[in-house]
N, C-alpha and C positions, 0 to 999 in steps of 0.2 A: 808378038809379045811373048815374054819367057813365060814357063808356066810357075806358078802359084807354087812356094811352098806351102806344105799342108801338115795339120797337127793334130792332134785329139789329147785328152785329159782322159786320165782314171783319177778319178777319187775313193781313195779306200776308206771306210769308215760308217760302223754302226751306227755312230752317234751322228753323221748326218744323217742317215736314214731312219732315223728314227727321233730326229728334230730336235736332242740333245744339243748339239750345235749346229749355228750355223754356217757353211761354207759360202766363203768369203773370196776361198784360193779360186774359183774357178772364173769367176768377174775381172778379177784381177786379170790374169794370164788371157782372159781374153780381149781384155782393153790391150794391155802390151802388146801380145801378139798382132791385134790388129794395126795398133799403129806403127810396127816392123812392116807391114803389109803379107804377113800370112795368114792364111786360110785356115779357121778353127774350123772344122770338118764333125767332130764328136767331142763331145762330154758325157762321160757313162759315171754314175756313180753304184758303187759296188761293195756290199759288205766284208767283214773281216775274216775270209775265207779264200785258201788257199787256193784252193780248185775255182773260184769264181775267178779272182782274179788270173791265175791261169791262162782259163779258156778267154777274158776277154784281150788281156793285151796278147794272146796267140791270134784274136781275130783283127785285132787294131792294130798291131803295130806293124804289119805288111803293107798297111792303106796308106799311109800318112808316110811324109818326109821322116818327122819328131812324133815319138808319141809321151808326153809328160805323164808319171804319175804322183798322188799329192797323198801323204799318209802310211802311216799302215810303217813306220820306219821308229824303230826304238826299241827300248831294253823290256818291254813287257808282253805278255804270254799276247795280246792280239796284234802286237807288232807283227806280220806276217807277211807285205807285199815283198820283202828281197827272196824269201821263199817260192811267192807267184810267182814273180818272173822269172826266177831261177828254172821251174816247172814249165814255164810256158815255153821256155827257151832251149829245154831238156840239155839243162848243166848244176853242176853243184852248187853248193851253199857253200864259202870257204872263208876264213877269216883273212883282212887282208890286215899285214905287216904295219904298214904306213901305219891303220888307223888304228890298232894296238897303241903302238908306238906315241903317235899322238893324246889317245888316253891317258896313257898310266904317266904322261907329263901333268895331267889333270886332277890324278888320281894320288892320292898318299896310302899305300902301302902296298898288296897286291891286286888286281885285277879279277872280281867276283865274274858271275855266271851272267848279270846285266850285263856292265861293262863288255864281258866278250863277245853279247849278242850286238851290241850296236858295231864292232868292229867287223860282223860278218858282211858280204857282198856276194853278188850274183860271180861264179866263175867268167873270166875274163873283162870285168868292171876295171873301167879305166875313171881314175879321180880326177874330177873336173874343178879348176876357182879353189885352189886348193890355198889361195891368198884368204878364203874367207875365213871364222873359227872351225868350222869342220867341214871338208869336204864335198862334191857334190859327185853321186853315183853316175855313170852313165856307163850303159852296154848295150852292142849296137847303135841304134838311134832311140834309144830310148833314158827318160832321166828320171830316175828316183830322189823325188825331193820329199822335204816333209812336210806335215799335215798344220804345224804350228802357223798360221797365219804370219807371225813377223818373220820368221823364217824361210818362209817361203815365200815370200817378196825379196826378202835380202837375195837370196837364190837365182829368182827369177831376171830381175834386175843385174847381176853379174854375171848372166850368161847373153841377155838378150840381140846384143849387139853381133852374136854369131849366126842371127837368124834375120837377120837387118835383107830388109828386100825391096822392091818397087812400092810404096806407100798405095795406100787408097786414098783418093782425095774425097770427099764428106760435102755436101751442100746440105743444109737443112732449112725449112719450110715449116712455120707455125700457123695455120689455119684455124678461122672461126668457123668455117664449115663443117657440117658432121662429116664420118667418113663414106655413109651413103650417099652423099650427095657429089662425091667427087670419085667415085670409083671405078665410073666412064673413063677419068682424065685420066687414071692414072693406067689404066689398062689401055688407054689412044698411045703413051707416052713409052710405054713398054711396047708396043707394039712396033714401033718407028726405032725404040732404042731399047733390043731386044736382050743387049749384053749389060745393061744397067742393075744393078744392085738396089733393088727399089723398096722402101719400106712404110708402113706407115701405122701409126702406134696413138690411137684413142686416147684420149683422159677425161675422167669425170671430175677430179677436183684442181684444176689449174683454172683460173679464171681467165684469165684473158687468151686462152686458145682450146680448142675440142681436137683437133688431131697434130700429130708432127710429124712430118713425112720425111725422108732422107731419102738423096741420092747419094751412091756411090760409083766408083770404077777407080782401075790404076789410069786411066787417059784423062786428065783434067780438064781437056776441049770438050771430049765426050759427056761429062759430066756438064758444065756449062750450056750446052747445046742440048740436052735432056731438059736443063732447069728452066732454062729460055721457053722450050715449047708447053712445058708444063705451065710458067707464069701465062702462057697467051692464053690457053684454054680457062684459066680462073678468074671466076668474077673478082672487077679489080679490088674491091671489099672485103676477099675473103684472106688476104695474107696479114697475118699478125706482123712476121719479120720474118726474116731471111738473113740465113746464118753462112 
């Protein structure tokens, strides 16, 4: 089996870390991602500081196929991740042409000190989805998207199809049984099916089930044949439904 593409997130931003907003982008990209069938590996979130982001995407972006960052892009004094990465990547900060260009078709009369900051970019930034209203950064394997929720779906969504891979296939299992009472089955069922992606996730306010379990894998026999011996082992009582 081919291996796994692999990705990680930086999220730049005080105001997630400090509960001002709430981040939305990283749920997102990881529903997408996974149903491309890559492997989200990290999610780091990171305040608006140059040197933090730096040293993380200098530790992440060697690990991972893609490493996404969400934030930290725009005309104001903590806009700072095209500066990180520029540091992480030890290249300049340079204004590119194109997005000048694009500006000041937006702009009625000259181009202030804002304006110029959103036109800068990581030295040898290649413009990605350039059919969108503005452009999408990437250098390296890495893409500087923004922090704005709509926009960053719009983003995500016009590149996704470039990371399109072997899918995961998904069984899911609603039980009325607590999860102590089934925690033998599910470690017999990994035991026998040791490359399974096996989950299982409590609730205290759903009425009509107490856990939901999930199998995964890219082998969809192998999944079926997981779900099989797991249904043998459970009292026949205990399954809500099966998804």
């Amino acid at each position: 089996m081919a291996r796994d593409t692999t990705a990680a997130l930086v999220v730049v931003g005080n105001e997630i870390l400090s509960g001002k907003v709430a981040d939305s982008n990283s749920t997102f990209l990881a529903r997408e991602l996974r149903e491309l069938g890559v492997s989200l590996r990290r999610i780091v979130v990171v305040p608006d500081e140059v040197d933090v982001i730096a040293q993380t995407v200098r530790e992440l972006a060697p690990t991972v196929d893609v490493l996404f960052t969400s934030g930290g892009v725009g005309p104001t004094h903590d806009d700072v991740t095209i500066a990180g990465v520029a540091r992480a990547l030890d290249r300049a900060v340079v204004r590119h042409p194109a997005i000048e260009g694009m500006l000041q078709q937006y702009v009625r009369g000259p181009l202030n000190d804002a304006h110029r900051k959103m036109a800068e970019v990581v030295e040898g930034t290649e413009l990605e989805c350039e059919q969108l209203r503005f452009p999408t950064f990437r250098v390296e394997n890495i893409y500087v998207l923004p922090g704005i929720p709509e926009i960053f779906r719009e983003k995500v969504l016009a590149l996704r199809e470039r990371f399109a891979g072997a899918p995961f296939h998904l069984r899911t299992l609603y039980l009325r049984e607590m999860e102590s009472a089934i925690a033998a089955h599910l470690n017999r069922v990994l035991d026998e099916f040791p490359d399974l992606l096996l989950g299982s996730y409590p609730t205290l306010d759903t009425p009509d089930y107490r856990v939901r379990v999930t199998l995964e894998s890219k082998d969809a026999a192998y999944v079926e044949r997981a779900l099989a011996a797991l249904l043998a082992l459970l009292p026949p009582d205990a399954v809500v439904r099966t998804e």
